[in-house]
N, C-alpha and C positions, 0 to 999 in steps of 0.2 A: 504494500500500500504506500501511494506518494506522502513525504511527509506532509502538505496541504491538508492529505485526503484525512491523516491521522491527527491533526490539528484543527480539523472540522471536526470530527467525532469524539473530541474530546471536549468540545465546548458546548456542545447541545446536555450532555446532564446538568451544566452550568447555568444554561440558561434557563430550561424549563423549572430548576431549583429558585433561578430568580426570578419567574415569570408566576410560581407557585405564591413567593412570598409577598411579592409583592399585590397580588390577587386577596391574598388574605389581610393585608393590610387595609386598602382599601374597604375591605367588609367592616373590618371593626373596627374603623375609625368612623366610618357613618355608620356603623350600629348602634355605636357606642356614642356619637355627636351629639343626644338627645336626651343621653343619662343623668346629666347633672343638673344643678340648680341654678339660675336665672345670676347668683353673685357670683358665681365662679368663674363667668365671662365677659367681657364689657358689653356696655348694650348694643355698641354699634350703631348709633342713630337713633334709636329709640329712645323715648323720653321713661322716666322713673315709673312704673307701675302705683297706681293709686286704689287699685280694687282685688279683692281675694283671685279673681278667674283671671287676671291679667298675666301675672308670670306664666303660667302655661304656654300662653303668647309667644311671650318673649322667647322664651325657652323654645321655643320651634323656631323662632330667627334665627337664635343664634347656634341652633344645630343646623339648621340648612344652610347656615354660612361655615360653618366647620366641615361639614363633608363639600362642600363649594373651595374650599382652600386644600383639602385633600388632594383633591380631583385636579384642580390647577397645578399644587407642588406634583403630583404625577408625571402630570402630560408635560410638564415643563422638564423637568426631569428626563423623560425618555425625548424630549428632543434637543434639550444639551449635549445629553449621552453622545443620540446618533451623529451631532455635527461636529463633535469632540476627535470621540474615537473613529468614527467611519470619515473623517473626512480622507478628501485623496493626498499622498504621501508626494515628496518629492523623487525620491529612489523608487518608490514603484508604481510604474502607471498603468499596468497591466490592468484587464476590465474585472470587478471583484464578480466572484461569483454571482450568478443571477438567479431567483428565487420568484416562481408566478405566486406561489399561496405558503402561508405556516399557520396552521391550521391552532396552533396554542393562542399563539398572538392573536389570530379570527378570533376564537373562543372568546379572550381575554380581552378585549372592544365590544362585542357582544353580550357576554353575560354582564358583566362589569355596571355597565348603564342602567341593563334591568334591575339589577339589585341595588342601586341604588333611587331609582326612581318608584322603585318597591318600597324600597324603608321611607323616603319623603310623604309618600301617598300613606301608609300605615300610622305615621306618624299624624297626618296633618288629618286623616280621619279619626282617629282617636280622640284629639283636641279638639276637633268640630261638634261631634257627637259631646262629649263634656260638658263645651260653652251655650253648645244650646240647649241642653237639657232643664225643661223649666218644673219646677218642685211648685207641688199641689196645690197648697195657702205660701205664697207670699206676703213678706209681712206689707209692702205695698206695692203700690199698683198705679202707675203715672202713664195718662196717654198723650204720647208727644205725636202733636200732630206739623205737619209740615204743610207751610205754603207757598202760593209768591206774592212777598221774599222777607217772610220771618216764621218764626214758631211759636206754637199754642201748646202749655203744658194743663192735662187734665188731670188733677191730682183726685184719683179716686179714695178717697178716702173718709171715713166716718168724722168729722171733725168736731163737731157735736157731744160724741160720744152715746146720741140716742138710736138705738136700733132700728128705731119705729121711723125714724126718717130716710127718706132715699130709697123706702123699702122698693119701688119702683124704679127701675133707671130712667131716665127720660130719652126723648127722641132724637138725643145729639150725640149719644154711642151708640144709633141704631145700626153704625156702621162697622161696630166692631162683633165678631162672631159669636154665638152662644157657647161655645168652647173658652174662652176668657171670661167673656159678662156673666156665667156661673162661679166661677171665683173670685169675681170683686167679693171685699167686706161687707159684712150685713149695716144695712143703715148709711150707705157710703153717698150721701146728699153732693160732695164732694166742692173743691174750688181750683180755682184756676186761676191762669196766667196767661196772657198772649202778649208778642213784642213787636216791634216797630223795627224795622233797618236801621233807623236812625238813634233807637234807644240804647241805653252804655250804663253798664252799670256802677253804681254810685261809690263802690268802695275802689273801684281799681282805673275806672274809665274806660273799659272794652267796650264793645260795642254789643247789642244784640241784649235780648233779655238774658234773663237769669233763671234757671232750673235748680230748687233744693234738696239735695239728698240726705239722707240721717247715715253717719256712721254707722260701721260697725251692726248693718242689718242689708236684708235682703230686697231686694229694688225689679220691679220688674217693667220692661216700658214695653208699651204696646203701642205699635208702629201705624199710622193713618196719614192719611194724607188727601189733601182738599183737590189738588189737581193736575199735578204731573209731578215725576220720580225724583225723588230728593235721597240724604242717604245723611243717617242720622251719624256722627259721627265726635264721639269726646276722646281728641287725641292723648291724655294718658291713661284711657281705659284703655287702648290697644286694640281699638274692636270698633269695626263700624258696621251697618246693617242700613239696606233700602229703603226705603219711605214710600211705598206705591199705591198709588189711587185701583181702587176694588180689591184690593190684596191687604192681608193685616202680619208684620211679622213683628216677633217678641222676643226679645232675651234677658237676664237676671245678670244684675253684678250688685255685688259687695262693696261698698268705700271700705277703703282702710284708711285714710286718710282726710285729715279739715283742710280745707284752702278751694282757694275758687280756682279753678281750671277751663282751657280755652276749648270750644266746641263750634263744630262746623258743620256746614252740607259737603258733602262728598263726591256727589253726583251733578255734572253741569245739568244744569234745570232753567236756565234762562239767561236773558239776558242781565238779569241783575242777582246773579247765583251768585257773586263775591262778598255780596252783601250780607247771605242767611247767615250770620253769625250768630252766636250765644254765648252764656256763659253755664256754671255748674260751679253750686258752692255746694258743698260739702263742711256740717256742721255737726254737732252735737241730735242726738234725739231729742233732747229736749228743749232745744231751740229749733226744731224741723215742725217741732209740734205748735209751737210758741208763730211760727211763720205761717200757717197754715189758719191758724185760729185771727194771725193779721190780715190774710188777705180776703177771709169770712168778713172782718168788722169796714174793709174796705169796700163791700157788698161783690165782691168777686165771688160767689157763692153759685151752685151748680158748672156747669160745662159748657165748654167751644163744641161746634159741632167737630165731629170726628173727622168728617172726608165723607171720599164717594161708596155709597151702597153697593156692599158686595154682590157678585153674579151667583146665585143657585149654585154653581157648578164651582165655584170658590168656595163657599160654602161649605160644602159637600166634601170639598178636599181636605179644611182644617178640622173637622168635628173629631178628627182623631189625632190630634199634635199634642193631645197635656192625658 
């Protein structure tokens, strides 16, 4: 055998050894990218989590930026390598061996991808399913309605404290489903808030109304909308959701935190969509309670209409989501 021939055959258990290691590297570095807690990593752009379901969030950034930086040291990697070692030599210019297919390397471009587009999908279904998962009796119940170009918050709530009132809802959540409107609070007479583009609130100067949350309890906002797709969004929940006229969606977050925090539309919705701003204070329970009972003495008392009336077949869809 030519020594070439026995200097090829000596580097293929070499390589396939490093094509093996390297294959299993890549697995558990994004298997593994998703393992840890939200402090172990910088946020990478993201702002500080301010509710119980937000780190989850995060924690999916910043593992699909870790198998994202994997996957680049890789490929980066194997093309240093080749322009390093294989480039052409001065002393020999002879044509290097020529190869149509290597079926490891195929494999190893192939599977490689699916598994990790495997673990991203597993991963981000996981979280999804969690975040939206809505729990029986919330302790409240806020219907953020969207329009153009401000927002209406419905605070369903008993504020009174008499059962006997609100026993009826009226005909301005007739647009939200009987799959929700069976777990409002009993008695929940409720009050509200609506803002102006031009409104700012008093403590900070932002612009847009203001939404109040109570620490350290459970918050669920039920999504409506009066006339075309808005997308409700408080950038350090980490989490934004559509606003769509005949459609109602919902999800639950936690405050961990008091301070007022900036909130937006997400969805271009017109020509004056820069404008839907808001704000989100985040306070004590028992000044959420103390606010609520202010904006009763202000005679904000009952509800904004919801938005547009759901279709039969909308309907029909959500009577099984809780």
């Amino acid at each position: 055998m030519s020594p070439n021939g026995s200097d090829r055959s000596s580097r293929r258990p070499m390589r396939r050894k490093l094509l093996q290691v390297l294959t299993a590297g890549v697995v558990l570095a994004t298997a593994s990218g998703c393992s840890y807690t939200w402090e172990d990593f910088p946020r990478l752009g993201m702002p500080t989590p301010v509710t119980e379901e937000a780190p989850r969030i995060l924690s999916l950034w910043q593992g699909s930026w870790a198998a994202a930086l994997v996957t680049g040291v890789l490929v980066w990697g194997l093309i240093l390598w080749s322009v390093f070692f294989h480039r052409r030599s001065r002393t020999k210019v002879e044509v290097p061996p020529q190869t149509r297919y290597n079926m490891p390397i195929e494999a190893l471009y192939t599977v490689v991808p699916l598994i990790i587009v495997s673990v991203l999908f597993y991963f981000t279904a996981r979280d999804e399913s969690k975040l939206l998962a809505l729990e029986d009796k919330p302790a409240h119940t806020i219907n953020v309605v969207g329009f153009q170009w401000s927002w209406g918050f419905n605070y369903v709530e008993n504020v009174d404290g008499d059962a006997a009132t609100g026993a009826k809802l009226p005909k301005e959540l007739d647009a939200i489903p009987n799959s929700y409107r069976d777990q409002f609070p009993a008695g929940a007479e409720g009050v509200y808030a609506v803002g102006t583009p031009g409104e700012r609130n008093p403590q900070n100067g932002n612009p847009g109304p203001t939404l109040w949350l109570p620490k350290g309890e459970k918050v669920r906002f039920v999504l409506t909308s009066r006339d075309v797709i808005h997308s409700f969004w408080v950038v350090p929940f980490l989490m934004k959701q559509d606003v769509i006229p005949g459609h109602t969606n919902a999800f639950e977050v936690t405050p961990t935190r008091e301070g007022t925090f900036m909130g937006k539309c997400a969805e271009l919705c017109g020509v004056d969509h820069s404008r839907m701003l808001f704000n989100v204070k985040v306070v004590s329970p028992e000044r959420y309670q103390q606010h609520l009972k202010e904006l009763a003495e202000k005679g904000q008392t009952g509800y904004i209409p919801a938005g547009i009336a759901q279709t039969d077949p909308a309907r029909n869809a959500e009577t099984n989501k809780l």
